[in-house]
LOGULUM-568504 format. One record per residue: x, y, z of N, C-alpha, C in turn; residue in one letter; residue number from 1. Coordinates in Angstrom, 3 decimals. Atoms other than C-alpha are relative to their C-alpha. Layout:
! residues N
@n.east = X	n.north = Y	n.up = Z	ca.east = X	ca.north = Y	ca.up = Z	c.east = X	c.north = Y	c.up = Z	code = A	pos = NUM
...
END
This chain:
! residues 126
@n.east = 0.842	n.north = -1.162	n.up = 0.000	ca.east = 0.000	ca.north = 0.000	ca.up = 0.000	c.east = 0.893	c.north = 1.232	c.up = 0.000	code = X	pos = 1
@n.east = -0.908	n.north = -1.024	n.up = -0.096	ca.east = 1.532	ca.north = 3.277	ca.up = -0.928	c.east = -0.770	c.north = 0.878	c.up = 0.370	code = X	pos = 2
@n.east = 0.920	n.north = -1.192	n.up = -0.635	ca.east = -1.532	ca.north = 5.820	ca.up = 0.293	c.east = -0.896	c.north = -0.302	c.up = 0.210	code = X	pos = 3
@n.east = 1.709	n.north = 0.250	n.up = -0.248	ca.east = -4.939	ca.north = 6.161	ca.up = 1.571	c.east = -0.570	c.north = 1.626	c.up = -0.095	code = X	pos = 4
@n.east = 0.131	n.north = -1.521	n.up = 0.002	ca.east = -6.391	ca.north = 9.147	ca.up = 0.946	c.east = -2.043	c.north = -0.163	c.up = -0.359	code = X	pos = 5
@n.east = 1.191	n.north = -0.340	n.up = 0.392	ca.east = -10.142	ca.north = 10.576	ca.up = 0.571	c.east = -0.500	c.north = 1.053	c.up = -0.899	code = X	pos = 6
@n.east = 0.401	n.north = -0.789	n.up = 1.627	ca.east = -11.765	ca.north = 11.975	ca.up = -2.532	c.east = -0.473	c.north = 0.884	c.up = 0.442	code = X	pos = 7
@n.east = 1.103	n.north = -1.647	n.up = -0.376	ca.east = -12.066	ca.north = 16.053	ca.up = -1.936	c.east = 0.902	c.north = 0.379	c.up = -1.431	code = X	pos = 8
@n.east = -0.482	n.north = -1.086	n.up = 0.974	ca.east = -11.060	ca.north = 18.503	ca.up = -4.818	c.east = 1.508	c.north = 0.261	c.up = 0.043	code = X	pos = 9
@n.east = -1.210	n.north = -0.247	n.up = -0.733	ca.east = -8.014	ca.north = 19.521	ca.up = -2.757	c.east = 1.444	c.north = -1.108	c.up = 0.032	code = X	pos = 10
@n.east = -0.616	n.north = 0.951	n.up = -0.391	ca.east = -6.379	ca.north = 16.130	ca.up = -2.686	c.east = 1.294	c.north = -0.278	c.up = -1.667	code = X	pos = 11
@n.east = -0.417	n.north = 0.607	n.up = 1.567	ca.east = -5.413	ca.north = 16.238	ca.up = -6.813	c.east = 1.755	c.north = -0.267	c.up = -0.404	code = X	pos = 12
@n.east = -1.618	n.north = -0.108	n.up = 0.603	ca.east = -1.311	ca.north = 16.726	ca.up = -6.430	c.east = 0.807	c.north = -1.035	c.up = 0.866	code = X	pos = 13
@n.east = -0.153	n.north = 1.268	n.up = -0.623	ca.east = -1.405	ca.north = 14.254	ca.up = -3.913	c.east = -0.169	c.north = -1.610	c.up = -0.762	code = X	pos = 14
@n.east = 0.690	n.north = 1.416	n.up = 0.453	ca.east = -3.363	ca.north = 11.600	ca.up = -5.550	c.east = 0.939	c.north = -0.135	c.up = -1.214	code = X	pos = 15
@n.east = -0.982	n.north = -0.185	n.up = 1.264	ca.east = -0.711	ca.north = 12.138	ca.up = -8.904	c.east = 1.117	c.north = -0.383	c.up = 0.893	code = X	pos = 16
@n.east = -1.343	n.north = 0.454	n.up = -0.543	ca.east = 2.277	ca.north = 11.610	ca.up = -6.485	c.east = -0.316	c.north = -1.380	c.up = 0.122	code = X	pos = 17
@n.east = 0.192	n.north = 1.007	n.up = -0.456	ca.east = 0.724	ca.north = 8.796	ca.up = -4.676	c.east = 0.244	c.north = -1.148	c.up = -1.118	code = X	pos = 18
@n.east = 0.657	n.north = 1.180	n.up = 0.948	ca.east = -0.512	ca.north = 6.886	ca.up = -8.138	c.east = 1.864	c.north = -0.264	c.up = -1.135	code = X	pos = 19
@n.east = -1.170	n.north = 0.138	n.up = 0.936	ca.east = 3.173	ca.north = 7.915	ca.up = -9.798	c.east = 1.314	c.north = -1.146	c.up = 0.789	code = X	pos = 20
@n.east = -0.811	n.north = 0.761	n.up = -1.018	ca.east = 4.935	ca.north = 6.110	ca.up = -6.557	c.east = 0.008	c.north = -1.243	c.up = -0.498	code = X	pos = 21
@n.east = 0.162	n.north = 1.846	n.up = -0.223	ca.east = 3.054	ca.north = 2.825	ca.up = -7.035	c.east = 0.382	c.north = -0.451	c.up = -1.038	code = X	pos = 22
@n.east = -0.253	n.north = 0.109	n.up = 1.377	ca.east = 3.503	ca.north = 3.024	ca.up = -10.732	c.east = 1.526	c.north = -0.872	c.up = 0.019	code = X	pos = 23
@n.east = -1.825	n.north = 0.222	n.up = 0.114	ca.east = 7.849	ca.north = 3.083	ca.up = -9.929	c.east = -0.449	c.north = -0.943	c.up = 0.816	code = X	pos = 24
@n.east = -0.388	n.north = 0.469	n.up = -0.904	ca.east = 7.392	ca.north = 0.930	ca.up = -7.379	c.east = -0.692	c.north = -1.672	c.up = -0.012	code = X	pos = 25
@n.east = 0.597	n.north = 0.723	n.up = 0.066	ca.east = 5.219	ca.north = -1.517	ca.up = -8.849	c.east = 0.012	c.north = -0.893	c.up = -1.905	code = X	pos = 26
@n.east = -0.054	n.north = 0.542	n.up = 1.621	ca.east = 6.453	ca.north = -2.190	ca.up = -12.728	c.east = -1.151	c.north = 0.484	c.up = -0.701	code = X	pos = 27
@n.east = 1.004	n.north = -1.106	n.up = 0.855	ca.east = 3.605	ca.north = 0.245	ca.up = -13.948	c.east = -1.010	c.north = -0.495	c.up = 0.019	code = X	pos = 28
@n.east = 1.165	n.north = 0.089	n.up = -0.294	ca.east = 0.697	ca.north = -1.392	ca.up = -12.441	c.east = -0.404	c.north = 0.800	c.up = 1.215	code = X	pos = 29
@n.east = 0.823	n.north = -0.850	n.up = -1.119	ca.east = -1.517	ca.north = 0.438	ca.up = -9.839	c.east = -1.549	c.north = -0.938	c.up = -0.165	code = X	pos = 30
@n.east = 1.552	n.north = 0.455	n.up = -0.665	ca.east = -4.603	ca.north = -1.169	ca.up = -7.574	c.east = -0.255	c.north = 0.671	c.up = 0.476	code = X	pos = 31
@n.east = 1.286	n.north = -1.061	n.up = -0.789	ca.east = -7.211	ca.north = 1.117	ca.up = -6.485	c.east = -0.665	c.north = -0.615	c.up = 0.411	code = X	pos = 32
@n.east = 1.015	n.north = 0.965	n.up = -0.738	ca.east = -9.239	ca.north = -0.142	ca.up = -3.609	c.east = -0.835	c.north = 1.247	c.up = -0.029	code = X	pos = 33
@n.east = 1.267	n.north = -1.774	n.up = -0.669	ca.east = -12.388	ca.north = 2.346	ca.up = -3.262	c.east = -0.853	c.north = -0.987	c.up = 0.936	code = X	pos = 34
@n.east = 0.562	n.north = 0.047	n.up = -1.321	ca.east = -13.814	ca.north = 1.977	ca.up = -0.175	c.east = -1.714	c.north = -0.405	c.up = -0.504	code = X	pos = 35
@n.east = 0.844	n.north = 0.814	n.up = 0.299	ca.east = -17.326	ca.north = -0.485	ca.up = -0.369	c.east = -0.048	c.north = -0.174	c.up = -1.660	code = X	pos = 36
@n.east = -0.119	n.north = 0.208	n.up = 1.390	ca.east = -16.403	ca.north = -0.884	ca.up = -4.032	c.east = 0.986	c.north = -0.938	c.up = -0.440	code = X	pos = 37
@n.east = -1.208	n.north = 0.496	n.up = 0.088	ca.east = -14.287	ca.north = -2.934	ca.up = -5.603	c.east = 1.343	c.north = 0.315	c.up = -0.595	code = X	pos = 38
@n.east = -0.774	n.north = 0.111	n.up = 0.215	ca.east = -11.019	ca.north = -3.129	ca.up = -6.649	c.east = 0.357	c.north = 0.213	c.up = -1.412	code = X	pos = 39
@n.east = -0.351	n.north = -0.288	n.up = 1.799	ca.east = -9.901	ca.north = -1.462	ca.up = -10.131	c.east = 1.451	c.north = 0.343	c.up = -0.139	code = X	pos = 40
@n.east = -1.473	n.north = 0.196	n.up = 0.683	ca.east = -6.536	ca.north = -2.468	ca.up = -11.663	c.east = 0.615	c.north = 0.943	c.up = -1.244	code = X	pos = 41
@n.east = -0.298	n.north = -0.685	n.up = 1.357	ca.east = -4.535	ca.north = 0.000	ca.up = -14.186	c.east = 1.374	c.north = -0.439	c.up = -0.149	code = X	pos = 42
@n.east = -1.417	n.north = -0.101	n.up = 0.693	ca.east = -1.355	ca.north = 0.045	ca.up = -16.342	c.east = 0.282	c.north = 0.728	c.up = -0.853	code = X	pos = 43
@n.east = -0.915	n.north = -0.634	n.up = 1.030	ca.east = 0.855	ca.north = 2.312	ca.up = -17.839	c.east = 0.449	c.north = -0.640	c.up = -1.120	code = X	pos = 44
@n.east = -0.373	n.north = 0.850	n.up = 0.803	ca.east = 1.651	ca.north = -0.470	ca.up = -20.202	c.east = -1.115	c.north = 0.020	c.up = -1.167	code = X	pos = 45
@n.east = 0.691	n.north = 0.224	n.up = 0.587	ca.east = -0.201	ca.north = -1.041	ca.up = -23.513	c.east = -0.510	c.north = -1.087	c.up = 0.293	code = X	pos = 46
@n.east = 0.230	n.north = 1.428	n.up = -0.382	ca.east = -1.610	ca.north = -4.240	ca.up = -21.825	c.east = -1.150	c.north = 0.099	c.up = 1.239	code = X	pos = 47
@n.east = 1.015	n.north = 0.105	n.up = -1.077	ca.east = -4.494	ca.north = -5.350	ca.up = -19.719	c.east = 0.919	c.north = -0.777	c.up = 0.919	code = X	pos = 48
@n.east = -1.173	n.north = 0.542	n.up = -0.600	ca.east = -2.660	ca.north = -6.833	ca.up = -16.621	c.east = -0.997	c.north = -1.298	c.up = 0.645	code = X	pos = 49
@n.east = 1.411	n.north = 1.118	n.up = -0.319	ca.east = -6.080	ca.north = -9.429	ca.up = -16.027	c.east = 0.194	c.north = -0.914	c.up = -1.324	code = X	pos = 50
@n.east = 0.617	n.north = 1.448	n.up = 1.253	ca.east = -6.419	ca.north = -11.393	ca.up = -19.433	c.east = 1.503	c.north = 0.601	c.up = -0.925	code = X	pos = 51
@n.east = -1.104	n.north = 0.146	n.up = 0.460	ca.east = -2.891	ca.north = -10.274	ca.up = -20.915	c.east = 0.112	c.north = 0.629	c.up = -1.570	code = X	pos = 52
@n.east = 0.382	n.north = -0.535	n.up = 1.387	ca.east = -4.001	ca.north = -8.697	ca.up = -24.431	c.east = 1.201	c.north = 1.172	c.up = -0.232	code = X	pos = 53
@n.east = -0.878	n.north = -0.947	n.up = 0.072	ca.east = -0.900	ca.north = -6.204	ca.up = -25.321	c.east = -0.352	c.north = 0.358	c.up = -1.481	code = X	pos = 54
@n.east = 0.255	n.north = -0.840	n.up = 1.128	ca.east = -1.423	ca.north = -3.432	ca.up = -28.146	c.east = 1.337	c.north = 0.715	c.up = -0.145	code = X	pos = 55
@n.east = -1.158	n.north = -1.094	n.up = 0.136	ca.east = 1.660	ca.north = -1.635	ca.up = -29.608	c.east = -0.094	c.north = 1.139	c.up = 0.306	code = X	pos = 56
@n.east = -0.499	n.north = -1.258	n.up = -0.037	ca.east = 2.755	ca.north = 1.612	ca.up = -29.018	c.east = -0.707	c.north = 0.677	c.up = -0.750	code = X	pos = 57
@n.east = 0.737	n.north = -0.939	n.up = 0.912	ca.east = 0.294	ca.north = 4.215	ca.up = -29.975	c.east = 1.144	c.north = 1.126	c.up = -0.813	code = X	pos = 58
@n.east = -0.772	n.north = -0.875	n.up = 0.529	ca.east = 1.922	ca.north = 5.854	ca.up = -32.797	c.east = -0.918	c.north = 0.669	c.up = -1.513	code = X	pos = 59
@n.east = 0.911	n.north = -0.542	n.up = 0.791	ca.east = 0.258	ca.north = 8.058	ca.up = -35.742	c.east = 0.175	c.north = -0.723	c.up = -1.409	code = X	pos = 60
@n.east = 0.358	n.north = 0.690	n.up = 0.712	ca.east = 1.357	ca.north = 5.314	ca.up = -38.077	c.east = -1.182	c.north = -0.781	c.up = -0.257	code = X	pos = 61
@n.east = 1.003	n.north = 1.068	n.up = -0.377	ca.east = -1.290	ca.north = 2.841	ca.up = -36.555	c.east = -1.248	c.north = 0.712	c.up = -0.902	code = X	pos = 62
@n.east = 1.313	n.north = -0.444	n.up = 0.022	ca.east = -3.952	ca.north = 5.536	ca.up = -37.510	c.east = 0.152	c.north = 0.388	c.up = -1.717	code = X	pos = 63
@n.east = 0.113	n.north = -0.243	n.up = 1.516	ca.east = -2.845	ca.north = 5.914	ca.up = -41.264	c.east = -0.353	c.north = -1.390	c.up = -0.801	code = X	pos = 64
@n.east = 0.582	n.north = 1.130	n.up = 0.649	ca.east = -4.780	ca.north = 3.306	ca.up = -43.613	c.east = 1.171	c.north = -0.474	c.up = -1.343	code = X	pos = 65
@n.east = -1.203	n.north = 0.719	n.up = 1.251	ca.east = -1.969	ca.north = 3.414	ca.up = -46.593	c.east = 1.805	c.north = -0.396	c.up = 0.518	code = X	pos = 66
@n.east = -0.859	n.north = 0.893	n.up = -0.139	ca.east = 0.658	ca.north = 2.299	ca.up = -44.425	c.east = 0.071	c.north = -1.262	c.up = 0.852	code = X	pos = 67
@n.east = 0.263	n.north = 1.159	n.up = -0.423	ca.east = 1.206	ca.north = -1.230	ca.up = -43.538	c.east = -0.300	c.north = -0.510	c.up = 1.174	code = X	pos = 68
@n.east = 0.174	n.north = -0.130	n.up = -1.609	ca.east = 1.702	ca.north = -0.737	ca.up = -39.971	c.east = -1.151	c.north = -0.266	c.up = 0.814	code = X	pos = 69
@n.east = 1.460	n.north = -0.733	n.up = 0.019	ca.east = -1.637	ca.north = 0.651	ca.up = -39.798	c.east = -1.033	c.north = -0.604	c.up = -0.196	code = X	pos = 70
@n.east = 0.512	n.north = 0.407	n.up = 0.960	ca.east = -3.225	ca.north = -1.038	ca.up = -42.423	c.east = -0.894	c.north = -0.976	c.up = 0.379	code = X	pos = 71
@n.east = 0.533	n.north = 1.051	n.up = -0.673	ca.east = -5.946	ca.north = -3.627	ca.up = -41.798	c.east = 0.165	c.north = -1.267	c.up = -0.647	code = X	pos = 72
@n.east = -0.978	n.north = 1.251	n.up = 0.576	ca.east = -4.836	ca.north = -7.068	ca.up = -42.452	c.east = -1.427	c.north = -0.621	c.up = -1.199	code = X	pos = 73
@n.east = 1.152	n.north = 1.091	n.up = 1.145	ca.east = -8.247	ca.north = -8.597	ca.up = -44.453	c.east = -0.237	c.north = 1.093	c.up = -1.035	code = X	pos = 74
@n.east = -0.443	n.north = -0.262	n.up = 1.502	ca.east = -7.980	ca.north = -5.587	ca.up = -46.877	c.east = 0.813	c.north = 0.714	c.up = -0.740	code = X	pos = 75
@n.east = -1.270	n.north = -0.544	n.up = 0.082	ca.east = -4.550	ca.north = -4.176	ca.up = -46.581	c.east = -0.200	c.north = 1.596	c.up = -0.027	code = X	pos = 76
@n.east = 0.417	n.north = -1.705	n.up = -0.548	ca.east = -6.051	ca.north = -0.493	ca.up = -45.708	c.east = -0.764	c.north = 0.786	c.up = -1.464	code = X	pos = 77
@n.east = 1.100	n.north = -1.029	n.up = 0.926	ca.east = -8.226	ca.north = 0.248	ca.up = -49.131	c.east = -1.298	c.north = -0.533	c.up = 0.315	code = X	pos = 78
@n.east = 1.464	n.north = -0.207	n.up = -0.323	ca.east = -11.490	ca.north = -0.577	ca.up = -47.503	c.east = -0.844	c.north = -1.277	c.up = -0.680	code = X	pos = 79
@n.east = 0.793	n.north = 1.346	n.up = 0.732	ca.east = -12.772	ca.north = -3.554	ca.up = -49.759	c.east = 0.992	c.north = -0.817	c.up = -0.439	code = X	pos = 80
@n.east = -0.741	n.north = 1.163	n.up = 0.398	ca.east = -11.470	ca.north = -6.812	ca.up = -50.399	c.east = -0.434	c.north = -0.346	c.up = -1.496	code = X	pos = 81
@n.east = -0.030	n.north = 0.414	n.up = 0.944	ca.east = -10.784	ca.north = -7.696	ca.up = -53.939	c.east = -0.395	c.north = -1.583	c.up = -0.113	code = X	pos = 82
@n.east = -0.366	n.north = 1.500	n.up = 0.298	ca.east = -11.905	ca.north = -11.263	ca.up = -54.754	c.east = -1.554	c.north = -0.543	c.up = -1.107	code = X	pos = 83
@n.east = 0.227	n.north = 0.746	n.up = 1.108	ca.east = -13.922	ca.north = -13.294	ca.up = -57.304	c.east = -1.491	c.north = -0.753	c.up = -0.090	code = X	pos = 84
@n.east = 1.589	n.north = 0.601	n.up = -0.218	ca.east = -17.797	ca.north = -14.037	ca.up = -57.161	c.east = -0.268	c.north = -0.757	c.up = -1.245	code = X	pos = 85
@n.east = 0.125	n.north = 0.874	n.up = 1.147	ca.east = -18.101	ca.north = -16.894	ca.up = -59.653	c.east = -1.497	c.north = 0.054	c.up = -0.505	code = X	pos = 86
@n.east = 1.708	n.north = 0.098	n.up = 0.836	ca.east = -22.013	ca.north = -16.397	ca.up = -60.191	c.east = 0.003	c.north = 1.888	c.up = -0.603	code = X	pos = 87
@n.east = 0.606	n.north = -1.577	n.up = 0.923	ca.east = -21.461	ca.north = -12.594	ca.up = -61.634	c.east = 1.021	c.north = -0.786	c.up = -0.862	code = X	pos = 88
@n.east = -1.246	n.north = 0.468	n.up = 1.091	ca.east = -18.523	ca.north = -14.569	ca.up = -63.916	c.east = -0.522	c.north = -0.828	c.up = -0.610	code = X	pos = 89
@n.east = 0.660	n.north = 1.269	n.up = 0.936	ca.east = -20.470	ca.north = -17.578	ca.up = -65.138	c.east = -1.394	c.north = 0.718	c.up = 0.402	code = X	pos = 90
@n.east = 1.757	n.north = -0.322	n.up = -0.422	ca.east = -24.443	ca.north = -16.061	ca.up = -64.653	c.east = -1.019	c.north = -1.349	c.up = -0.734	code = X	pos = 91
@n.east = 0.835	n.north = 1.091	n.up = -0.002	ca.east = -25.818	ca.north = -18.623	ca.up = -66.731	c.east = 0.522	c.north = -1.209	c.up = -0.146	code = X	pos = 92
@n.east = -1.060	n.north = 0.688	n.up = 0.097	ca.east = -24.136	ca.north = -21.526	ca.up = -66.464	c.east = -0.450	c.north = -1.418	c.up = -0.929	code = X	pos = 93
@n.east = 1.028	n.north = 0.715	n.up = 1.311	ca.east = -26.416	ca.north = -23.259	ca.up = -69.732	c.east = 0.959	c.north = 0.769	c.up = -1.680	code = X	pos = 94
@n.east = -1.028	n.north = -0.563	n.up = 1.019	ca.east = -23.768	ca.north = -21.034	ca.up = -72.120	c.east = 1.136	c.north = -0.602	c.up = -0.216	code = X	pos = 95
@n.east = -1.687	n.north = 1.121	n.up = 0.263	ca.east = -20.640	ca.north = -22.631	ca.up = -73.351	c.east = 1.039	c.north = 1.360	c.up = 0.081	code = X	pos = 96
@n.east = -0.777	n.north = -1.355	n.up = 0.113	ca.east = -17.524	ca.north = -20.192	ca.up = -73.541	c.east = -0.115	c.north = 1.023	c.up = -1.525	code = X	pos = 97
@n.east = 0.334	n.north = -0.506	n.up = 1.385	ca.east = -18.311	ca.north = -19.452	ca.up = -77.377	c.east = -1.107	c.north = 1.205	c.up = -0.157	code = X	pos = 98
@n.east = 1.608	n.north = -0.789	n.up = 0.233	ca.east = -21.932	ca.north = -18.122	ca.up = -76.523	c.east = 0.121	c.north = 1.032	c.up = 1.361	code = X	pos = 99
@n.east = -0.127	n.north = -1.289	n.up = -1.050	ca.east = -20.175	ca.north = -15.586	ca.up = -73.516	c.east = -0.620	c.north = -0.631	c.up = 0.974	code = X	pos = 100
@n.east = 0.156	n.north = -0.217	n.up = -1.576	ca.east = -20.731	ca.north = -17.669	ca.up = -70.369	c.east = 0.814	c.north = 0.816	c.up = 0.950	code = X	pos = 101
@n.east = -0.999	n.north = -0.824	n.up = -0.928	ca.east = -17.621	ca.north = -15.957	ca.up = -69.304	c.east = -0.324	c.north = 1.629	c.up = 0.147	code = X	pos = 102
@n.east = 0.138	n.north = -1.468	n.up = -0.386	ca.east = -18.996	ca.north = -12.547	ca.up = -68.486	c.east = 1.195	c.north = 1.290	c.up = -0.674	code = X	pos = 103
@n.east = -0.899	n.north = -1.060	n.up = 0.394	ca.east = -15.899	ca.north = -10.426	ca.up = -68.227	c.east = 0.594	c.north = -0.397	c.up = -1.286	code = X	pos = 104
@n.east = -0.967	n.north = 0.605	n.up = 1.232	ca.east = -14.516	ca.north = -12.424	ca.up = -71.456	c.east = -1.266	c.north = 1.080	c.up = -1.246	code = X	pos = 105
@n.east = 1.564	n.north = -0.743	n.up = 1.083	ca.east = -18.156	ca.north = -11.132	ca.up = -73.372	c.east = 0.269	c.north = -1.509	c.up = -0.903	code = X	pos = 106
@n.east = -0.198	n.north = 0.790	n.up = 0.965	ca.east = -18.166	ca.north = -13.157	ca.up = -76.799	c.east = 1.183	c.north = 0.074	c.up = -0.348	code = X	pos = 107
@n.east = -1.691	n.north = 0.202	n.up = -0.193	ca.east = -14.729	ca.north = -14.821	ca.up = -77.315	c.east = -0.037	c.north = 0.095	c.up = -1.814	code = X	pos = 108
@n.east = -0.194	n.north = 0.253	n.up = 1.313	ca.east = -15.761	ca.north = -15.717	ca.up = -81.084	c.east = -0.012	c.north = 1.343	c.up = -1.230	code = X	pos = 109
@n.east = -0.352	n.north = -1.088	n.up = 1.144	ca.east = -14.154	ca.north = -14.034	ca.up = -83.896	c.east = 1.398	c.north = 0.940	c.up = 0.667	code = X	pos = 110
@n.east = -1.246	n.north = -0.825	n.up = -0.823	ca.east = -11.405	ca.north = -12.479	ca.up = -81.241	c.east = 0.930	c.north = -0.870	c.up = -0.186	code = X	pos = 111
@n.east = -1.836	n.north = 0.501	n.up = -0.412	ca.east = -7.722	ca.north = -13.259	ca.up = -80.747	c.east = -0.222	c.north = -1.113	c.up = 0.956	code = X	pos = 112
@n.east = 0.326	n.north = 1.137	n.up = -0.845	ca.east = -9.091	ca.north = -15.168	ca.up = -77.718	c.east = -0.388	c.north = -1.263	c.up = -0.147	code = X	pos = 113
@n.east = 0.767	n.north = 1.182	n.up = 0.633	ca.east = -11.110	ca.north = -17.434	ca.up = -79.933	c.east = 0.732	c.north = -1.018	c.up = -0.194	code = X	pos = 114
@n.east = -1.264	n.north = 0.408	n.up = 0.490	ca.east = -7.830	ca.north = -18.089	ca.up = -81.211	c.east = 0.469	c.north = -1.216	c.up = 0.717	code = X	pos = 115
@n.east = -0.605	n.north = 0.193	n.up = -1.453	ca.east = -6.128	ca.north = -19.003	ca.up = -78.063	c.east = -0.680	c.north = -1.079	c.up = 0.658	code = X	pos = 116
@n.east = 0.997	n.north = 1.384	n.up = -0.686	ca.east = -9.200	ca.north = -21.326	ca.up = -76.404	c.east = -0.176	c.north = -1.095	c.up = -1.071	code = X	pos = 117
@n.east = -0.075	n.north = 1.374	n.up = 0.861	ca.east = -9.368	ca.north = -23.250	ca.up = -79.708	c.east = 1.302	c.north = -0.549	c.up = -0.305	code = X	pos = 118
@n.east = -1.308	n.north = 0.310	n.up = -0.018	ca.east = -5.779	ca.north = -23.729	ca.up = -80.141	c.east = -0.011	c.north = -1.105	c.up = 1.412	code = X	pos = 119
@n.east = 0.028	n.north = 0.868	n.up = -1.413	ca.east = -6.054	ca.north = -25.480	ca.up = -76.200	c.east = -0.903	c.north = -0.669	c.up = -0.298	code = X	pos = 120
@n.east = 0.965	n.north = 0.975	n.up = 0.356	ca.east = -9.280	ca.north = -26.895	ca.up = -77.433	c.east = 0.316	c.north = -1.274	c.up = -0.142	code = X	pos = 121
@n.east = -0.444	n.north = 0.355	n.up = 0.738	ca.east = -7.775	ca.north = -28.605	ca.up = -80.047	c.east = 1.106	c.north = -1.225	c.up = 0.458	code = X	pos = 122
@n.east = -0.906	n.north = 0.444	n.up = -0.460	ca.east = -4.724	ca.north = -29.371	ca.up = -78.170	c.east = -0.152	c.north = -1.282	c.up = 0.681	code = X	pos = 123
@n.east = 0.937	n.north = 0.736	n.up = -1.083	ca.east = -6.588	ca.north = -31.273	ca.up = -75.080	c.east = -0.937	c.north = -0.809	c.up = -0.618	code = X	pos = 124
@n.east = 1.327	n.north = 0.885	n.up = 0.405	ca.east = -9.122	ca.north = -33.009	ca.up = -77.261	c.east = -1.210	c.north = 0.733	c.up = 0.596	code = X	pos = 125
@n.east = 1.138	n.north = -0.501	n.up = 0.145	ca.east = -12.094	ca.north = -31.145	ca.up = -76.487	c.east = -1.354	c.north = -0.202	c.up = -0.527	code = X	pos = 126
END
């Protein structure tokens, strides 16, 4: 126990010494008993000192989205995840690749592409 003191207005340069004592004197935790209340635990540490959860070092990287630091890991800090919904890519899936099941492809026939898938066609037996 490093103080006891009672909550008036007057007490504020006290209660800052007291709480900076236990801090040094305690590896940068502090217990507050309040009187018929219970018991509330703090830390100077980025860390809860009950269930162990540690957060880095608040720094004004953390709070910028285009750097990595920062950045949020599921969509690297631009806000939407890029990825691949196979029913807007095939919609009807009664089309062959010739007749534009492939969406983003459109109609392959008569293109360079046409080229290219019958050449593998061809190749593969098809």
């Amino acid at each position: 126990m490093v103080d006891r003191l009672l909550v008036k207005s007057e007490i504020k340069a006290r209660l800052a010494g007291s709480i900076e004592t236990a801090l040094n004197l305690s590896e940068g935790i502090v217990v507050i008993d309040i009187e018929g209340g219970k018991e509330k635990m703090f830390s100077e540490h980025f860390s809860c000192p009950r269930c162990g959860i540690n957060l880095p070092e608040i720094a004004p990287r953390i709070f910028s989205f285009n750097n990595p630091y920062g950045a949020c890991p599921a969509c690297s800090g631009l806000g939407f995840k890029m990825e691949f919904d196979p029913e807007l890519i095939v919609p009807d899936k009664n089309k062959s690749i010739l007749q534009g099941a492939l969406v983003p492809w459109g109609e392959v026939k008569g293109k360079y592409l046409y080229h290219i898938l019958k050449g593998l066609a061809d190749f593969y037996g098809f």
